[in-house]
N, CA, C and O of each residue as an XYZ file, in Angstrom:
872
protein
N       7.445     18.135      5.472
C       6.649     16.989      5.911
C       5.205     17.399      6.148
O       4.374     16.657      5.625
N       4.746     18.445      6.842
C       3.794     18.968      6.960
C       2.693     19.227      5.584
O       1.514     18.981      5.330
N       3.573     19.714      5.069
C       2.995     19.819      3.657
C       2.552     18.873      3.086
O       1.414     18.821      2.620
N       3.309     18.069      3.042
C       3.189     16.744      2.562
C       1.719     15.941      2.795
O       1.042     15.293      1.996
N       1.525     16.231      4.108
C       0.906     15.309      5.266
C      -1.032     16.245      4.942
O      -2.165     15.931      5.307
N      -0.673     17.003      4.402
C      -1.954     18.111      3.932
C      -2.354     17.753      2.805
O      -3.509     17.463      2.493
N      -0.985     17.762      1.843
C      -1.573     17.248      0.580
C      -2.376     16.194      0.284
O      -3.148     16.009     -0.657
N      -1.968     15.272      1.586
C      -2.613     13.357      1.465
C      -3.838     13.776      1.785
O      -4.686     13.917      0.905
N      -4.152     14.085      3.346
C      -5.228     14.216      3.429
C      -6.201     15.014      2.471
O      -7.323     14.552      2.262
N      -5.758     16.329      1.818
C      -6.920     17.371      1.042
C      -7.179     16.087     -0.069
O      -8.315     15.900     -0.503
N      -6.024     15.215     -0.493
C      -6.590     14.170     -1.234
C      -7.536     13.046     -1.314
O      -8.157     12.645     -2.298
N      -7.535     12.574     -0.009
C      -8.769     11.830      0.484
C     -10.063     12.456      0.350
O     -11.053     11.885     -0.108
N     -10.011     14.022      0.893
C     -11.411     14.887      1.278
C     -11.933     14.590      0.139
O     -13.008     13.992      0.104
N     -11.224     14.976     -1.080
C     -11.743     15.220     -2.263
C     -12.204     14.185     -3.065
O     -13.120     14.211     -3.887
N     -11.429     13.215     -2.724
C     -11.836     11.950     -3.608
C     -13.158     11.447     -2.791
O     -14.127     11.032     -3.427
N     -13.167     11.482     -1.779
C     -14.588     11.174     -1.215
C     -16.009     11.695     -1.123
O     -17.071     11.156     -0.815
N     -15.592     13.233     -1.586
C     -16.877     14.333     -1.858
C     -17.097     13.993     -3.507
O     -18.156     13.592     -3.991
N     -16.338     14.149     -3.958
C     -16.716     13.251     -5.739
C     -17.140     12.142     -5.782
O     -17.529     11.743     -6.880
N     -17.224     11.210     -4.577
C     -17.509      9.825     -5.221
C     -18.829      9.612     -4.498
O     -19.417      8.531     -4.537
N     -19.351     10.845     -3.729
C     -20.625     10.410     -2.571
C     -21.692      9.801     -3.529
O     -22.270      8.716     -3.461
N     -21.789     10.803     -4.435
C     -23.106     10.653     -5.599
C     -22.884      9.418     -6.592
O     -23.876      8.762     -6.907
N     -21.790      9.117     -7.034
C     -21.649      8.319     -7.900
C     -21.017      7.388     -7.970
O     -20.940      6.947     -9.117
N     -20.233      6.576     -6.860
C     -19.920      5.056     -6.657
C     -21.160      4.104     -6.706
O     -21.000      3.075     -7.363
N     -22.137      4.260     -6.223
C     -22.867      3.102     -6.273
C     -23.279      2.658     -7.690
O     -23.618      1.516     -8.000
N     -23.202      3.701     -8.483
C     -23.849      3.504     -9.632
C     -23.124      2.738    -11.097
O     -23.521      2.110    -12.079
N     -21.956      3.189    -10.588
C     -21.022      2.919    -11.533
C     -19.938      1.283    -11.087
O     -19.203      0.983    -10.146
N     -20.341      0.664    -12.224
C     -19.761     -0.845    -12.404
C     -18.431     -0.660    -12.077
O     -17.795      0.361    -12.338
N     -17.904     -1.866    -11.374
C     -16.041     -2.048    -11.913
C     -15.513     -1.658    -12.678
O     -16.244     -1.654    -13.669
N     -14.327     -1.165    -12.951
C     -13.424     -0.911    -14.162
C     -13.625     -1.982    -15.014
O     -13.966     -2.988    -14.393
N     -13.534     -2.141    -16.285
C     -13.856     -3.194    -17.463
C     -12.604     -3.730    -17.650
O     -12.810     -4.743    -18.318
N     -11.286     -3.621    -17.419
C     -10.177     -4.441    -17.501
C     -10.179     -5.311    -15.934
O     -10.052     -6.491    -15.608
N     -10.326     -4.437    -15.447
C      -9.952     -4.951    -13.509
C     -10.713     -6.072    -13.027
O     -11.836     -5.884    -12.560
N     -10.148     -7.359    -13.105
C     -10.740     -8.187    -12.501
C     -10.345     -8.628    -11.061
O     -11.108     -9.351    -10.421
N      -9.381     -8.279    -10.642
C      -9.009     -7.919     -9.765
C      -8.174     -7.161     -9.301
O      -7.217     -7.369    -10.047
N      -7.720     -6.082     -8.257
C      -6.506     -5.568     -8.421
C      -5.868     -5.063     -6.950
O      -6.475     -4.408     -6.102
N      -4.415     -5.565     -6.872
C      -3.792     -5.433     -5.753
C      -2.840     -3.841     -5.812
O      -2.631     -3.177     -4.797
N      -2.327     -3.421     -7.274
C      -1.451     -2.309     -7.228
C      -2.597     -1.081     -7.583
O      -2.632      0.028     -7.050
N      -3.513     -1.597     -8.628
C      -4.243     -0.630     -9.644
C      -5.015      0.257     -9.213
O      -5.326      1.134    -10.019
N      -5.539      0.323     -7.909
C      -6.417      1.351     -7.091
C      -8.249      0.890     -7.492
O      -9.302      1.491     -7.705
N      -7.881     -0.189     -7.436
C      -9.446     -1.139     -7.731
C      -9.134     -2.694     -6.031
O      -8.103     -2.995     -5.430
N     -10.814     -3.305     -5.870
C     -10.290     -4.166     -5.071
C     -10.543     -5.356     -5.609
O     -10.941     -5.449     -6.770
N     -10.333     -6.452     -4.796
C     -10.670     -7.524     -5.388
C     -12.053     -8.194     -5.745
O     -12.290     -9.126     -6.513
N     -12.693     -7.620     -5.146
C     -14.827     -8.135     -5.964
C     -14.666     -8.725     -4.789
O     -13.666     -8.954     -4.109
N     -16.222     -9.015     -4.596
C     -16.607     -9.458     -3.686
C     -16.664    -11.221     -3.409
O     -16.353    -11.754     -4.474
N     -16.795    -11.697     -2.926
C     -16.023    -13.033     -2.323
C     -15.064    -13.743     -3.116
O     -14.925    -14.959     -3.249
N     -14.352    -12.685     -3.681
C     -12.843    -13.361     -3.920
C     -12.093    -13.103     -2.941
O     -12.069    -12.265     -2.040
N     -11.171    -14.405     -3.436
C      -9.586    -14.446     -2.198
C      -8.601    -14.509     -3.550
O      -8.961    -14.933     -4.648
N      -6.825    -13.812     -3.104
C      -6.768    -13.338     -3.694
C      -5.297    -13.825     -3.004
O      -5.083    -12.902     -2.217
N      -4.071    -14.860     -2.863
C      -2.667    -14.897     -2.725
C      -1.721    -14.166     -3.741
O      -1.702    -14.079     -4.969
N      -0.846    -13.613     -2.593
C       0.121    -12.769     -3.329
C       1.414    -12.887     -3.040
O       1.644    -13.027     -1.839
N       2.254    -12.877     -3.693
C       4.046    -12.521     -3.107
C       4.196    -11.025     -3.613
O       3.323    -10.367     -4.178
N       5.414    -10.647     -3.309
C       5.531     -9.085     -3.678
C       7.030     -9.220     -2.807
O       7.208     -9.498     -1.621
N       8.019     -8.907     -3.890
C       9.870     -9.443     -3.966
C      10.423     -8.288     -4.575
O      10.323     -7.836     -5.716
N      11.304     -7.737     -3.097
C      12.245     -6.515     -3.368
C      12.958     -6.011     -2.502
O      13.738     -6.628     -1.777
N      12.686     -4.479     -2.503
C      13.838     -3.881     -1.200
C      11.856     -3.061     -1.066
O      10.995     -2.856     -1.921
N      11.899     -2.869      0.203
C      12.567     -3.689      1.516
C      12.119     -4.445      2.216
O      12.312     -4.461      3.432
N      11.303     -5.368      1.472
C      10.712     -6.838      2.095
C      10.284     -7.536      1.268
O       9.709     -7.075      0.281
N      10.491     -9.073      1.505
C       9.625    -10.106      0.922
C       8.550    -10.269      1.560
O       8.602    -10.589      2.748
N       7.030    -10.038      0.747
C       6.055    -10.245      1.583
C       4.980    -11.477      0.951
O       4.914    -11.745     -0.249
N       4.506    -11.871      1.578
C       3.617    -12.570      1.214
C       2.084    -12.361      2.086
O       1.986    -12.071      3.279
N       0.722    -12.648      0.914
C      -0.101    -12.263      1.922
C      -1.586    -12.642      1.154
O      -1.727    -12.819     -0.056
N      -2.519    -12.706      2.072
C      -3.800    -12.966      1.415
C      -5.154    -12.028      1.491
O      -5.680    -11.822      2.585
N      -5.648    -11.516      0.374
C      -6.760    -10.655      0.272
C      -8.117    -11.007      0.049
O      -8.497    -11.535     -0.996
N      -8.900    -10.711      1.061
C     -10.094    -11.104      0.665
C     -11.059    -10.459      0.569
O     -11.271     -9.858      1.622
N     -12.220    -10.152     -0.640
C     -13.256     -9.047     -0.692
C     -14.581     -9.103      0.203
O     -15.384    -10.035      0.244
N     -14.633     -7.826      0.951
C     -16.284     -7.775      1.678
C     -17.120     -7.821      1.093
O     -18.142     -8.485      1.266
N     -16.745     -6.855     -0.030
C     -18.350     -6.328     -0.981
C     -17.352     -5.343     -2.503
O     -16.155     -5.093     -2.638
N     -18.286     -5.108     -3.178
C     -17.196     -4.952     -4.210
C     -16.983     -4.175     -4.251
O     -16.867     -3.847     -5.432
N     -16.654     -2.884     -3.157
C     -15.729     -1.811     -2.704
C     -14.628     -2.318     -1.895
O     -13.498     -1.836     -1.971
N     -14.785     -2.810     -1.500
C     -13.962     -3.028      0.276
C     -13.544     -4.554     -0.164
O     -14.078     -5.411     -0.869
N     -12.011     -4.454      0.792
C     -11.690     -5.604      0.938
C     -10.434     -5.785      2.745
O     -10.019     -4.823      3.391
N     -10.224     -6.957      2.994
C      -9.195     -7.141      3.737
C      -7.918     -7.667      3.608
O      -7.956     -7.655      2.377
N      -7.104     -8.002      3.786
C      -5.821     -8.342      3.770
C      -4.992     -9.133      4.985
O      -4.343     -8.174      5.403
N      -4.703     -9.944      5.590
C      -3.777    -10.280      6.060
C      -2.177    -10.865      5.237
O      -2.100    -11.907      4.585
N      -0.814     -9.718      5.531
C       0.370     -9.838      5.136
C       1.739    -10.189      6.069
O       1.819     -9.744      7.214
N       2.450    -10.743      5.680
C       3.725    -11.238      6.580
C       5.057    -10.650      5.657
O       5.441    -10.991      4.538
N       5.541     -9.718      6.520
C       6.366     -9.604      5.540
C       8.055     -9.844      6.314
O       8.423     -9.409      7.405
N       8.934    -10.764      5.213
C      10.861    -10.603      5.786
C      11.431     -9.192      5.437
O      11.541     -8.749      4.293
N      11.816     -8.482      6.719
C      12.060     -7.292      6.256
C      13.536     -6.834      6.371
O      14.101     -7.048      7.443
N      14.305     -6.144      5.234
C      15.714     -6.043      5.229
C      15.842     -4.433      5.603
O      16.998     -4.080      5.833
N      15.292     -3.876      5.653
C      15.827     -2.463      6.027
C      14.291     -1.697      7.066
O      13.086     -1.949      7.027
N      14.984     -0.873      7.766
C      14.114     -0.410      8.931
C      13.199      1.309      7.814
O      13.990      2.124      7.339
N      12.236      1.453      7.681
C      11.716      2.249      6.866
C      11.606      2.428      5.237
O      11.134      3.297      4.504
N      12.223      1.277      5.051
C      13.018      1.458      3.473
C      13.678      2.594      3.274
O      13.506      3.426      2.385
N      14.877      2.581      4.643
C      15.983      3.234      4.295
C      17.176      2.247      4.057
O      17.441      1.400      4.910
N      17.962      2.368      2.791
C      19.332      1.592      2.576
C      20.351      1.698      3.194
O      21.284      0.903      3.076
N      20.351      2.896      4.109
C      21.606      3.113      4.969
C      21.181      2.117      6.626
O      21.954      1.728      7.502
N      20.022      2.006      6.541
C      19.399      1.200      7.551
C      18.981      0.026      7.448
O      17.976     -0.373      8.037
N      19.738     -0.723      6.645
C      19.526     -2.118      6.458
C      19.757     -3.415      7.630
O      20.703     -3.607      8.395
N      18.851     -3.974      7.483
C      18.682     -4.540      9.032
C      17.250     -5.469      8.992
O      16.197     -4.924      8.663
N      17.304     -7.197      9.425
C      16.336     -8.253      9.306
C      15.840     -8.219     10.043
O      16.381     -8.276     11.147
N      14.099     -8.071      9.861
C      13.271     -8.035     10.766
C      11.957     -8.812     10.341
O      11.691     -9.040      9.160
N      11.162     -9.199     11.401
C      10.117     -9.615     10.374
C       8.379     -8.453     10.586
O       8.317     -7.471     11.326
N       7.641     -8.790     10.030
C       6.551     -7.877     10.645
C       4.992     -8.665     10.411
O       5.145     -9.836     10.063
N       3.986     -8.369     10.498
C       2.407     -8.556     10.372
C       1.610     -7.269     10.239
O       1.799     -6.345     11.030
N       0.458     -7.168      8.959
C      -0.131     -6.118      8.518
C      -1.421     -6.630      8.239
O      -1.624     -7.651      7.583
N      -2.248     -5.943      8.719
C      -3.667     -6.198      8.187
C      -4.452     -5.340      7.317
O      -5.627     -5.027      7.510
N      -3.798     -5.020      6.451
C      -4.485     -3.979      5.136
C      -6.322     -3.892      4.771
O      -6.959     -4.832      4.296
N      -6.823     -2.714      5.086
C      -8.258     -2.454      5.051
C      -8.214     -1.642      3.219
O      -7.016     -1.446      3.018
N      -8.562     -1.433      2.676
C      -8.914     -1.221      1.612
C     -10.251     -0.753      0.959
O     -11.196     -1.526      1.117
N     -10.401     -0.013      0.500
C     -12.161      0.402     -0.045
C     -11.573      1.568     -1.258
O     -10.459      2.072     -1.405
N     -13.168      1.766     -2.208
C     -12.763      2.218     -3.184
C     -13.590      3.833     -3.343
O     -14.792      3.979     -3.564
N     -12.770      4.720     -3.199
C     -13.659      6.068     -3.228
C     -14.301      6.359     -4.386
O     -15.527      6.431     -4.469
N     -13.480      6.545     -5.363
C     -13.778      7.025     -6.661
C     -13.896      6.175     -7.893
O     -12.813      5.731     -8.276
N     -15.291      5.729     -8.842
C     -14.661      4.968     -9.594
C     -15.659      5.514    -10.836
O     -16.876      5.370    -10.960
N     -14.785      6.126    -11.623
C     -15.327      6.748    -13.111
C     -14.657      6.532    -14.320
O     -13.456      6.704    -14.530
N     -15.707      6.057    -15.276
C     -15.270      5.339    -16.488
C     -14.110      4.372    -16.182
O     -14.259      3.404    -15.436
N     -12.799      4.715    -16.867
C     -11.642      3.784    -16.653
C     -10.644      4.397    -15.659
O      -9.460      4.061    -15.632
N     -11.335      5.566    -14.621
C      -9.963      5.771    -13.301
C     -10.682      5.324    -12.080
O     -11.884      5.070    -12.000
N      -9.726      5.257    -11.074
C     -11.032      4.737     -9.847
C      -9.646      5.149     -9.158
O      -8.516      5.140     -9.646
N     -10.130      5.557     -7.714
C      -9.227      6.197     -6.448
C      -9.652      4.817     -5.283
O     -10.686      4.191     -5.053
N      -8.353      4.786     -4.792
C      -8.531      3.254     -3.265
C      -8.012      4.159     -2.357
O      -7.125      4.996     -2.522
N      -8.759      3.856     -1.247
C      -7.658      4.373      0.034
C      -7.367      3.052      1.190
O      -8.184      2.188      1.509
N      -6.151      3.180      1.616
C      -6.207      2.246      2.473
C      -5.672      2.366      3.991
O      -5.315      3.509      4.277
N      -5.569      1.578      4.837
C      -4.888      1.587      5.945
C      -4.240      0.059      6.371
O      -4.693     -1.070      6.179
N      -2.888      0.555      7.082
C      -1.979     -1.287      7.051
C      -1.919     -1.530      7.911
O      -1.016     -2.359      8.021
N      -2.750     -1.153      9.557
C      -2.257     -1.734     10.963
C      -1.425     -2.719     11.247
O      -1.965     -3.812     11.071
N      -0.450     -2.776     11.575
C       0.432     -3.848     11.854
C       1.373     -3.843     13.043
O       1.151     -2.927     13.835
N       2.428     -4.704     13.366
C       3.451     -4.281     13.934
C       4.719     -4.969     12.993
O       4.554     -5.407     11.854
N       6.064     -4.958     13.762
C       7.470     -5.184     13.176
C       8.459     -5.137     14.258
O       8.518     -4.323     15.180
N       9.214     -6.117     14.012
C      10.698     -6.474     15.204
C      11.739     -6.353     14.464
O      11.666     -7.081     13.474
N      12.806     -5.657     14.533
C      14.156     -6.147     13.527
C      15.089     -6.606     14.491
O      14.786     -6.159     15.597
N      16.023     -7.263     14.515
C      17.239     -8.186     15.096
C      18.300     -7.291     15.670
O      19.454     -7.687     15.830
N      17.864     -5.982     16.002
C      18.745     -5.553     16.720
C      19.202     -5.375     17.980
O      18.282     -5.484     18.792
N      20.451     -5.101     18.562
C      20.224     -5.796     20.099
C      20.390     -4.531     20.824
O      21.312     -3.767     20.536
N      19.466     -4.249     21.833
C      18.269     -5.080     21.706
C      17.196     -4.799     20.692
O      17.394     -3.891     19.884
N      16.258     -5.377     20.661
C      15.542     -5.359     19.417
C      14.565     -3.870     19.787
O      14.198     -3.316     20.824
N      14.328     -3.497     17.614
C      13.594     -2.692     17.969
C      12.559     -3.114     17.588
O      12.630     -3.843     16.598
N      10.941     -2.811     18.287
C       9.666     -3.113     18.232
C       8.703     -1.897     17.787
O       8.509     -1.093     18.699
N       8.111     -1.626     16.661
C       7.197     -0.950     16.156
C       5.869     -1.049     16.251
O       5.529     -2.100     16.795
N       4.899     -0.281     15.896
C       3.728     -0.233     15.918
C       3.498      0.536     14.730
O       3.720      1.728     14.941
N       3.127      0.281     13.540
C       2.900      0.844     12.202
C       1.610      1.347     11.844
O       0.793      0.642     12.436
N       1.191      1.973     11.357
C      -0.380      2.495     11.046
C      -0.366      3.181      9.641
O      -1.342      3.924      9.525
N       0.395      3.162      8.601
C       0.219      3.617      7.371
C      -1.235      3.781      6.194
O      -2.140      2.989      5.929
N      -0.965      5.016      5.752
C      -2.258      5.080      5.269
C      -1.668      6.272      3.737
O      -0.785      7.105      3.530
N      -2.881      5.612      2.958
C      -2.755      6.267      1.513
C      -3.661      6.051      0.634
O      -4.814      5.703      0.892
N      -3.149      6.264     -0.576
C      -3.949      6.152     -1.446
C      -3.738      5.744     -3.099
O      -2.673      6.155     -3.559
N      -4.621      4.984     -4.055
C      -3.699      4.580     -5.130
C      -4.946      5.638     -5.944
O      -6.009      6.046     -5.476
N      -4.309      5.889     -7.387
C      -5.234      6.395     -8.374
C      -4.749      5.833     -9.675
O      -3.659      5.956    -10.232
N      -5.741      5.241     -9.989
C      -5.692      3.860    -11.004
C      -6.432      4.090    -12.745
O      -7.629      4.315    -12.921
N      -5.667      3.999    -13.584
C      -6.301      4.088    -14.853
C      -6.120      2.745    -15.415
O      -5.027      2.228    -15.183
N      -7.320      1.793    -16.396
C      -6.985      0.745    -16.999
C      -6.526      1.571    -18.527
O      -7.158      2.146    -19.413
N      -5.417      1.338    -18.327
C      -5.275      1.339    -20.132
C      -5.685      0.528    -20.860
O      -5.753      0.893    -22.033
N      -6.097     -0.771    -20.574
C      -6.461     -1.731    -21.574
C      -7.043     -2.478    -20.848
O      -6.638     -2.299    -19.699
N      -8.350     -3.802    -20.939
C      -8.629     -4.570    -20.353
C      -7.685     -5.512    -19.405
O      -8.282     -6.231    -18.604
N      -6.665     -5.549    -19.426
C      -5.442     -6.643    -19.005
C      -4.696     -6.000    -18.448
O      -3.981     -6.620    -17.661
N      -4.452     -4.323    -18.565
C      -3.401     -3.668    -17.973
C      -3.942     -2.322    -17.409
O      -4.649     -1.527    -18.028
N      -3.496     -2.199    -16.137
C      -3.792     -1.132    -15.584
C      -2.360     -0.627    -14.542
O      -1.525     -1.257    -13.892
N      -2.666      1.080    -14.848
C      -1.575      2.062    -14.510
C      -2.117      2.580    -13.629
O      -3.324      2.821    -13.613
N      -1.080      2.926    -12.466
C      -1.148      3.822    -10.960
C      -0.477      5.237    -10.576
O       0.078      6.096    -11.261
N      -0.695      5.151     -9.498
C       0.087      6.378     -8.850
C       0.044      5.845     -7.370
O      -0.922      5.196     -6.969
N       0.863      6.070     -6.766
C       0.496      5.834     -5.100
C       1.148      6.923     -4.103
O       2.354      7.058     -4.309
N       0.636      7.719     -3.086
C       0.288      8.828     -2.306
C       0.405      7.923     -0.617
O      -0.550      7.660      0.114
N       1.586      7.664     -0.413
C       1.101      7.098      1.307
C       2.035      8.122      2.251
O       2.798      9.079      2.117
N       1.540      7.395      3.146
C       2.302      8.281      4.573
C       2.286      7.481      5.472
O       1.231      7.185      6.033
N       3.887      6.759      5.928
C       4.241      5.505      6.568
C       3.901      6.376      7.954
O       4.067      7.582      8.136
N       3.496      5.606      8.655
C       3.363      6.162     10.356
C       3.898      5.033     10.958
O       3.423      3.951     10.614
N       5.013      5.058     11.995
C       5.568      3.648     12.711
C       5.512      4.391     13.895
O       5.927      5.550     13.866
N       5.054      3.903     14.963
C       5.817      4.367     16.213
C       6.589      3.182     16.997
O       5.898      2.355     17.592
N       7.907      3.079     17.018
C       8.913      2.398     17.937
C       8.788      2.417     19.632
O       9.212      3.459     20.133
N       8.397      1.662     20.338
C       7.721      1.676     21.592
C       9.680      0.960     22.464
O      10.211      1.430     23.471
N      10.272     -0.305     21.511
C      11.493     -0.523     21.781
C      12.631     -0.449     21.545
O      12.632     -0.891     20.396
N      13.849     -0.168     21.815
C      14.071      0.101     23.051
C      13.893      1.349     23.595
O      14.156      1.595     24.773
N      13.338      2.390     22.583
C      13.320      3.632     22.914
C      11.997      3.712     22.406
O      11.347      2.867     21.789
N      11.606      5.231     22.877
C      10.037      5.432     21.834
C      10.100      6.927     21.027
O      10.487      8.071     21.269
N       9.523      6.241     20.009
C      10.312      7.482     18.673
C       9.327      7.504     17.990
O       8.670      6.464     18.028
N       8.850      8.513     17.192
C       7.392      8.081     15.920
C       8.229      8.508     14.591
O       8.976      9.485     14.530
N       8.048      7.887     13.882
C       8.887      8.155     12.232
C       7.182      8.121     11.188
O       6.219      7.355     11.175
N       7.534      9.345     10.465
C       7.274      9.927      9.342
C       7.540      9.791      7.825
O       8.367     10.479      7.225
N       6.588      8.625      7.131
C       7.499      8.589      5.898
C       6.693      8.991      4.711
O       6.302      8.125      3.928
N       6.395     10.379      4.512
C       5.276     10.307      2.899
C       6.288     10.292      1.294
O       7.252     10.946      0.898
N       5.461      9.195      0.723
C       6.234      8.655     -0.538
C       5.156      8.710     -1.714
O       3.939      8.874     -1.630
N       5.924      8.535     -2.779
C       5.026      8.492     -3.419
C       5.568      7.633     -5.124
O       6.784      7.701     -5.301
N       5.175      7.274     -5.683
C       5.680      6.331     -7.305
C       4.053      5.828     -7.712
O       2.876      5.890     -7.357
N       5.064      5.248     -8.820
C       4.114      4.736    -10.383
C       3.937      3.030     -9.252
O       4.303      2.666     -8.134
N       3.031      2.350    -10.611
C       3.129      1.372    -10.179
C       2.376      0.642    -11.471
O       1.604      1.374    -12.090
N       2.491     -0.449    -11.846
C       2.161     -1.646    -12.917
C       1.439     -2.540    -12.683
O       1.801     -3.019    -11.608
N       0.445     -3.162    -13.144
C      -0.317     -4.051    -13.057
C      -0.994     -4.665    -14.567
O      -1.761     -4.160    -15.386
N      -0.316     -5.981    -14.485
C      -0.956     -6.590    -15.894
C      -1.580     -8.091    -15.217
O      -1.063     -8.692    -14.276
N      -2.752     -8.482    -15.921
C      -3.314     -9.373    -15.975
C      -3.014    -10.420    -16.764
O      -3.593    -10.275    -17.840
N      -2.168    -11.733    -16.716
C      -1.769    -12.969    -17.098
C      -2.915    -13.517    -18.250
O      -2.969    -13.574    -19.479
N      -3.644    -13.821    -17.296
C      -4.450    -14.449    -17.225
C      -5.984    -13.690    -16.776
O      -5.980    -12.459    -16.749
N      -7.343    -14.457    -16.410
C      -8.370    -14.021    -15.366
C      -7.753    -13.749    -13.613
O      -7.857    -12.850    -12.778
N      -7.092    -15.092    -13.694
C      -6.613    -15.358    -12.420
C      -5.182    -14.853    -12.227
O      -5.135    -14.353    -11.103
N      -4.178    -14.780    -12.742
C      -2.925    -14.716    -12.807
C      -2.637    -13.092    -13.179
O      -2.965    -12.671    -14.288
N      -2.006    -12.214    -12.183
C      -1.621    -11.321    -12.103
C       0.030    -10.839    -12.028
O       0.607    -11.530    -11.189
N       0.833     -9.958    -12.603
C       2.123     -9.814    -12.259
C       1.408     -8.118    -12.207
O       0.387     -7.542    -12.585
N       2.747     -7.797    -11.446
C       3.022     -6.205    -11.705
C       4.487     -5.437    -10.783
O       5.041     -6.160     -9.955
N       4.858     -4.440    -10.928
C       5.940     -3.534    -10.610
C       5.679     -2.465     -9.641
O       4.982     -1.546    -10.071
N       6.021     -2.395     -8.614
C       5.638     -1.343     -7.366
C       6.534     -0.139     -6.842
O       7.289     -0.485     -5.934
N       6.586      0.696     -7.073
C       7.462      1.648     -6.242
C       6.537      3.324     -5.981
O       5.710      4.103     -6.456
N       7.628      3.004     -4.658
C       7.337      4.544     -3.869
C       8.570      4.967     -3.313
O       9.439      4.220     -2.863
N       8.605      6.428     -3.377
C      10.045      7.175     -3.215
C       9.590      8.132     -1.865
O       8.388      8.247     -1.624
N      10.560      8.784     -1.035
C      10.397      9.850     -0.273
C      11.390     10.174      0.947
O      12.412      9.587      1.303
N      10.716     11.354      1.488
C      11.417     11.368      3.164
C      11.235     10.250      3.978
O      10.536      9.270      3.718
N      11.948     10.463      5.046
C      11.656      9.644      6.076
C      12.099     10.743      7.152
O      13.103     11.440      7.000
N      11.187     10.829      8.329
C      11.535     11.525      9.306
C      11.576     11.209     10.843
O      10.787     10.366     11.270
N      12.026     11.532     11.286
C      12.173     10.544     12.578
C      11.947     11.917     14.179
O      12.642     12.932     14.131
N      11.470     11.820     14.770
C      10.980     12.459     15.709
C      12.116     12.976     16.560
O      12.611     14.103     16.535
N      12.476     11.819     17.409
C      13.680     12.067     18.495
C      15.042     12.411     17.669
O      15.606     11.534     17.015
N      15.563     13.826     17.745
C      16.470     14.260     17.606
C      16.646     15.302     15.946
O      17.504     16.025     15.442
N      15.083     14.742     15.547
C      14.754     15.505     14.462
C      15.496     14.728     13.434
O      15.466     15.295     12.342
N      15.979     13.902     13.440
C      16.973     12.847     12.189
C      15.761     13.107     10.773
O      14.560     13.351     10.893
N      16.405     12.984      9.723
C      15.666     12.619      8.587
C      17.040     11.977      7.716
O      18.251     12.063      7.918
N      15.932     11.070      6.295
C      16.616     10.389      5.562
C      15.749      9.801      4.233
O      14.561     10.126      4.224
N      16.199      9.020      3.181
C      15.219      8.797      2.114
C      15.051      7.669      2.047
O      15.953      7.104      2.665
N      14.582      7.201      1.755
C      13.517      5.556      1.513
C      12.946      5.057      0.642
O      12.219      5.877      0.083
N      12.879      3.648      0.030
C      12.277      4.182     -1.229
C      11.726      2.178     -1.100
O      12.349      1.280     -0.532
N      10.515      2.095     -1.791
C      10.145      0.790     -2.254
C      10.441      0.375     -3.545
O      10.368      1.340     -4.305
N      10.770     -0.738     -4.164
C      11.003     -1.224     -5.536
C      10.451     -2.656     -5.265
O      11.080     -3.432     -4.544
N       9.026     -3.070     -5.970
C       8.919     -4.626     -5.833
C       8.444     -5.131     -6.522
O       7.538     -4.365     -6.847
N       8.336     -6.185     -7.217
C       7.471     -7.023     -8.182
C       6.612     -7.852     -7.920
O       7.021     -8.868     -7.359
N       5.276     -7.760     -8.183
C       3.928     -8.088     -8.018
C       4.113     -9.986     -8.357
O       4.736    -10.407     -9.331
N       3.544    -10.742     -7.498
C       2.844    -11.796     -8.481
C       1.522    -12.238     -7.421
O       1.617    -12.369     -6.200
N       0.621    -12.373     -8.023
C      -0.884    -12.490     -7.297
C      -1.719    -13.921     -8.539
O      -1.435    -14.160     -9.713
N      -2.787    -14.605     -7.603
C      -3.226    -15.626     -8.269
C      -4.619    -15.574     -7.316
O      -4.670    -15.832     -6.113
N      -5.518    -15.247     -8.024
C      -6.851    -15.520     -7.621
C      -7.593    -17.114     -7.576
O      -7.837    -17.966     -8.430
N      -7.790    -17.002     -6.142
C      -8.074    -18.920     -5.821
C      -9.466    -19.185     -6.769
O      -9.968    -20.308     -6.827
C-alpha cells in the first residue's frame, strides 16, 4: 500500500513540473470537446449532465467548467457495495463534489488530477457513516477526434466516523473509454481494479469499479 501511495503521488510531482512551462500555451486536445473519463475537462462555461451505471453505484451528476483547465462537479451516487468490495455488498447512498484541473496537456495526451470530497451512509444497523476524500489521476490520449483512451491512478481515502472509526485505503487503477456521439452526446466504459485496506484490525480485500459512461452537454 505504501508503495502504492508513492507511486501516485511521484506521479502528480511529475506531471506538474512538466506542465509548469507549457500548459498555458498549448490548446485543448483536437478530438476533446469535452471530457468526463479522458483526462481533459469540460471548457470553460460548459455544464455537462451525466449518469454513470454499474458496480458499485448508480451515479448521477453535474459538471461545470471554471476556466478551460479546471472544472467542478456536484455527484449523487445509489451505492451497492461498501468500497467496491463484492463480498461487501450493501445500499447506501452518498454526495461528492469532484474538483478537477488539467496538469499536462501535449499534442494528443493531457494528464487531470482530481479530488472527490464527499460523504456516504449505507443501511446498516446501525448505520455506517463515512467521510471520503479520494484523489487521482487520469492520463488521456485522443486517438481520433471522437474517441479518446485513458488510464486512471486513484487512491480511495474514506474515513468511517460510524459506528466505529476506521480509515480504509483503496489504490486502483484501469483503462477507461470515451467516445463522442455526437458534439454534445458522449458514451464511454470505466474501470478501476485494486486493494482495499482497512486500518482497524489490519483487514484487507479487492475492489474493483466497472461502469458505463453516458454524458450530454446542455
Amino acid at each position: 500500500m505504501r508503495m502504492a501511495i508513492k507511486v501516485l503521488f511521484l506521479t502528480f510531482g511529475i506531471a506538474l513540473s512538466a506542465s509548469a512551462q507549457r500548459r498555458a500555451d498549448v490548446p485543448p486536445l483536437p478530438g476533446a470537446k469535452y471530457s468526463l473519463l479522458g483526462g481533459e475537462t469540460v471548457g470553460k462555461d460548459v455544464n455537462v449532465v451525466s449518469g454513470e451505471f454499474g458496480w458499485p453505484s448508480i451515479t448521477f451528476g453535474v459538471t461545470h467548467g471554471v476556466s478551460r483547465d479546471s472544472d467542478i462537479g456536484l455527484k449523487f451516487d445509489l451505492l451497492f457495495g461498501v468500497e467496491g468490495v463484492s463480498s461487501a455488498s450493501q445500499f447506501g447512498i452518498g454526495f461528492r463534489a469532484p474538483l478537477r484541473t488539467v496538469l499536462l496537456r501535449n499534442d494528443r495526451l493531457s494528464v487531470l488530477v482530481h479530488i472527490d470530497p464527499g460523504l456516504k451512509v449505507f443501511t446498516t444497523s446501525p448505520a455506517l457513516f463515512g467521510l471520503g476524500f479520494p484523489v487521482g489521476a487520469i492520463f488521456g490520449y485522443a486517438a481520433r477526434p471522437d474517441l479518446t483512451v485513458a488510464f486512471g491512478v486513484d487512491l480511495g481515502m474514506t474515513l468511517y466516523v460510524a459506528p466505529d472509526v476506521s480509515m480504509v485505503f483503496a489504490p486502483m487503477f484501469g483503462p477507461a473509454v470515451e467516445f463522442h456521439v455526437d458534439p454534445r452526446l458522449a458514451v464511454g466504459f470505466n474501470t478501476r481494479f485494486g486493494p482495499v485496506f482497512e486500518t482497524r484490525g489490519g483487514a484487507s480485500d479487492f475492489g474493483f469499479l466497472v461502469q458505463v459512461l453516458l454524458a450530454y452537454k446542455m
